[in-house]
C-alpha positions in Angstrom: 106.5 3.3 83.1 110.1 2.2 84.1 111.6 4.9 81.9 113.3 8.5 83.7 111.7 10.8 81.2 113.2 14.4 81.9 110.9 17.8 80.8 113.2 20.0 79.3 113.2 23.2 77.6 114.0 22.3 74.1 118.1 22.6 72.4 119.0 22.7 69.1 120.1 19.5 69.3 116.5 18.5 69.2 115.3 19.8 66.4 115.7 16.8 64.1 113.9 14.6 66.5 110.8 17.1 66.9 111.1 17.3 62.7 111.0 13.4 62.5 107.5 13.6 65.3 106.1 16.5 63.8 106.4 14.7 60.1 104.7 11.5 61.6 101.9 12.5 63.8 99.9 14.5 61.9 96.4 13.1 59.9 93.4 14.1 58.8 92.0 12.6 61.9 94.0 14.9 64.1 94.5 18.1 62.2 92.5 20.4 59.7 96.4 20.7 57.7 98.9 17.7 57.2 101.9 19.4 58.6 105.5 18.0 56.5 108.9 19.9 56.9 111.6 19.1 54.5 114.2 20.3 56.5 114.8 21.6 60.5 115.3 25.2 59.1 111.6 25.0 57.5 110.6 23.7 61.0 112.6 26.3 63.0 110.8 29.2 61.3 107.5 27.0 61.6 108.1 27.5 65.7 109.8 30.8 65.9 108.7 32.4 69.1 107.2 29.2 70.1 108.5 28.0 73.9 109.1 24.3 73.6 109.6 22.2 76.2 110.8 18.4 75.3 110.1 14.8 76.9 113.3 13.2 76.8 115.2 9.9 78.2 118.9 9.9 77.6 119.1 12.0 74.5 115.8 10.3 72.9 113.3 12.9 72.4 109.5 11.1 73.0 107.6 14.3 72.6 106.9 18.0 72.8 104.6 20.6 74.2 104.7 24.2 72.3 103.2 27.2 73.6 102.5 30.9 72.3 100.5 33.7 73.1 97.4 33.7 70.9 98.0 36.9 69.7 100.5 39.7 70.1 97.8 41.9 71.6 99.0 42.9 75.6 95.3 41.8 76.8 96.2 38.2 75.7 99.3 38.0 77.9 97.9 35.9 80.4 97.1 33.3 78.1 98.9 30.2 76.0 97.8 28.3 73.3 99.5 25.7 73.1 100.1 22.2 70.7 101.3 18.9 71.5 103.0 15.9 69.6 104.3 12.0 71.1 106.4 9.9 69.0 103.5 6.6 67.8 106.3 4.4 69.6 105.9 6.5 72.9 102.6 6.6 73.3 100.4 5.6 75.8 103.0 5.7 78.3 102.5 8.5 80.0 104.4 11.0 78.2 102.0 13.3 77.3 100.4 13.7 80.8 103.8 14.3 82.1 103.9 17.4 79.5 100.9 18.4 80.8 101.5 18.4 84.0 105.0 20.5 83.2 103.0 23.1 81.5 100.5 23.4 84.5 103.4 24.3 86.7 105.3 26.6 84.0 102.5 28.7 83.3 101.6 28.8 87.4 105.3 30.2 87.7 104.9 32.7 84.8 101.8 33.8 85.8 99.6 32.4 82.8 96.2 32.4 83.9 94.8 30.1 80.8 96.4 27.4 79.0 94.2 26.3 75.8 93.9 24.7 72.3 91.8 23.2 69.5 91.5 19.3 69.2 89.6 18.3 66.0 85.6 16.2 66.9 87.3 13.3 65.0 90.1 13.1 67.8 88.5 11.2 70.8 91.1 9.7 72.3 92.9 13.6 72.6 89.4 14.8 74.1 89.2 12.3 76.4 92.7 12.9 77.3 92.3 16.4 77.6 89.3 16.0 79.8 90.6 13.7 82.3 93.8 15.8 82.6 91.3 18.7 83.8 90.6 20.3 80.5 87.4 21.8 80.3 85.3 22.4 77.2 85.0 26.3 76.5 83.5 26.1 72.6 82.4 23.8 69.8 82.9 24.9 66.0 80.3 23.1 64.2 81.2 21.8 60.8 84.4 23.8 61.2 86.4 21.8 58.5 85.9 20.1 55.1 88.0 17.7 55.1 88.2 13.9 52.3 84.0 14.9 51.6 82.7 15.5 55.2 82.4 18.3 57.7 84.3 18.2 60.8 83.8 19.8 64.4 86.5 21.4 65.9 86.8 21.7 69.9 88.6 24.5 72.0 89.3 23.2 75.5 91.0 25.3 78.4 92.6 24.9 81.8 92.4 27.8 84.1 95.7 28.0 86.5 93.8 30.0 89.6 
């Protein structure tokens, strides 16, 4: 890739562009809920308490990677969930190891000891991305979703830090 992409925490200058991802990237294929925003405030308080860190070059935003706790319980301080989004025009260069590879060394820093997520059985290409960045497979949801007539599995996958 000949671009300088720069991992960032997110600004409120950014918001529009994550809006205009968020609003394309999402499919039945990919998610169990089509996610639309009409506006960046109805995306704002979609996030709120979310740490976002951004893929930029210049000021074009190409990505995201958002991370919470999975719940607000102290014993679950050690872990992130976490979600992640390209722009279709910015895939499939990169950008989405590069997040990765951001939040690896974030949650090192901060002392997260597991960074996980769901991916949907329908997503391939995000499981096999997943795995070769050194994701490991921790749980299969059989039939987890109903989604256009058919069942679909749903995947958690996890990294352990140390």
């Amino acid at each position: 890739m000949n671009t300088k992409i720069t991992i960032r925490p997110v600004e409120e200058k950014d918001f529009p562009a994550l809006l205009q991802i968020e609003n394309r990237i999402w499919t039945n294929e990919n998610s169990p809920v089509l996610h639309y925003y009409a506006s960046v405030d109805e995306y704002k308080e979609k996030i709120d308490g979310r740490i976002i860190f951004v893929a930029v070059e210049e000021d074009k935003v190409h990505g995201f990677v958002d991370v919470h706790h999975p719940t607000p319980l102290l014993s679950h301080k050690k872990q992130w969930m976490f979600g992640i989004g390209v722009h279709p025009d910015s895939q499939s260069l990169g950008i989405g190891r590069q997040l990765l590879d951001h939040l690896k060394k974030v949650a090192v820093k901060e002392g997260i000891h597991k960074i996980s997520l769901r991916v949907m059985g329908s997503n391939t290409k995000a499981i096999q991305f997943y795995r070769k960045n050194g994701f490991t497979q921790e749980a299969l949801f059989k039939d987890e979703f109903f989604i256009d007539g058919r069942y679909c599995d749903d995947y958690q996958f996890a990294y352990f830090t140390n």
